[in-house]
C-alpha positions in Angstrom: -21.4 -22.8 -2.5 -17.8 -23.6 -2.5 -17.3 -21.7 -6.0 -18.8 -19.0 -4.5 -16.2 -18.8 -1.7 -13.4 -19.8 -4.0 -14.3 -16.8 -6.2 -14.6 -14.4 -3.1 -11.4 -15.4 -2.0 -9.2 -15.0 -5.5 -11.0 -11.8 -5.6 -9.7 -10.9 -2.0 -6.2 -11.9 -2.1 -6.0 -10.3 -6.1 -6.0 -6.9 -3.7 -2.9 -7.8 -1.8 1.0 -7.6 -3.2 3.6 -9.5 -1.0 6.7 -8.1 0.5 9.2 -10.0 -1.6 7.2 -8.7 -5.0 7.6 -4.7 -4.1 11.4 -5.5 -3.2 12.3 -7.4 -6.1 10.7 -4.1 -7.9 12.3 -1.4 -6.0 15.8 -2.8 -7.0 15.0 -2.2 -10.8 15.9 0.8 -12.7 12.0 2.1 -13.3 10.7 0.3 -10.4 7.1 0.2 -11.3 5.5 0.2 -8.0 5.1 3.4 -6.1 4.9 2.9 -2.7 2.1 5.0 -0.2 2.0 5.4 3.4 -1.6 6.0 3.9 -1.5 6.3 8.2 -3.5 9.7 9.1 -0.7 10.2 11.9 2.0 13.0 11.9 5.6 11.7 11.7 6.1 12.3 15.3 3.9 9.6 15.8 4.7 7.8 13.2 8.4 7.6 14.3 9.4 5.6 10.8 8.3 4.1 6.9 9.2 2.2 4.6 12.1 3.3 3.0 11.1 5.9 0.0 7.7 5.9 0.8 5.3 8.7 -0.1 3.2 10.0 2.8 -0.3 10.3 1.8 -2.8 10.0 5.0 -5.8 7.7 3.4 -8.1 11.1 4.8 -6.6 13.6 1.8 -6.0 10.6 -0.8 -9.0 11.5 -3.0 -8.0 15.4 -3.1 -4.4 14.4 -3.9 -4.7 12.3 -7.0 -4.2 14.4 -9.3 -0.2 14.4 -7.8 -0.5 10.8 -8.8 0.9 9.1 -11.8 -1.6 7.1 -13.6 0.7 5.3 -15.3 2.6 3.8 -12.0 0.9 1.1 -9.9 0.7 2.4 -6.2 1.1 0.0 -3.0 -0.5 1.5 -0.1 -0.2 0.8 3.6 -1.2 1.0 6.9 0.0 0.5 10.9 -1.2 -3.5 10.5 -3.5 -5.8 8.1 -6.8 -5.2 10.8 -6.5 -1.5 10.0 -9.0 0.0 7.3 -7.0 2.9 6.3 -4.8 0.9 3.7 -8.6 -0.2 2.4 -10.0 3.0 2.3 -7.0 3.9 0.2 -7.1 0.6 -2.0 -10.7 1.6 -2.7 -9.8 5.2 -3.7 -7.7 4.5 -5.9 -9.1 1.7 -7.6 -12.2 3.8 -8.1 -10.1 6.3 -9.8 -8.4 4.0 -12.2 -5.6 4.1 -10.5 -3.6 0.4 -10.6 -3.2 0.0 -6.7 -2.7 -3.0 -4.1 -2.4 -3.2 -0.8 0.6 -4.1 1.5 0.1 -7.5 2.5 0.8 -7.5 6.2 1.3 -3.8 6.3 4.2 -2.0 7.9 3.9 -4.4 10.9 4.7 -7.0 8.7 7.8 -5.2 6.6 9.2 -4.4 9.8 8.5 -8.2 11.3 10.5 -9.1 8.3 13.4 -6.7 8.9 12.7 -4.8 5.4 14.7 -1.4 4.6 12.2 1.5 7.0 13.7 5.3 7.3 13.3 7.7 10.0 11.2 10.5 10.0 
């Protein structure tokens, strides 16, 4: 039984990408990671992302694909680490062979870190 859980949970965290990861890539001169907001808010709600960001609400991911580089590896988020959105995502664009993670901690926890956000 304690394989099984072991298994399920090197499978779970495989989904996630850290903080210090994506910046360490964003500094290089073809950063490899691309980095999706996935919130289904409007920016007046939204108030702010991560810096360079690409707005992509999780609700029109699988009709916008095809915008998508499928050579790139995409990091998507959401509000916090509850939410399902950044899942939803994750799961859309795994499905379409798409090399994706999600945000651990989500844009709660690149802001609780004091990480580079922009206005919108």
């Amino acid at each position: 039984m304690e394989t099984t859980k072991i298994d399920f949970l090197k499978t779970y965290l495989s989904l996630y990408i850290d903080h210090q990861t994506v910046m360490a890539d964003a500094q290089q001169a073809n950063p490899q990671y691309v980095i999706l907001d996935v919130r289904n808010a409007p920016a007046k709600i939204k108030k702010d992302q991560i810096e360079g960001a690409i707005a992509m609400p999780a609700k029109d991911l699988a009709n916008r694909l095809s915008e998508l580089d499928q050579h790139k590896t995409y990091v998507v988020y959401d509000w916090t680490a509850g939410t399902t959105l950044g899942k939803v995502a994750l799961l859309t664009l795994l499905s379409a062979d798409f090399k994706a993670y999600e945000l651990s901690c989500a844009l709660e926890g690149w802001k609780g870190m004091h990480l580079p956000i922009e206005s919108l």
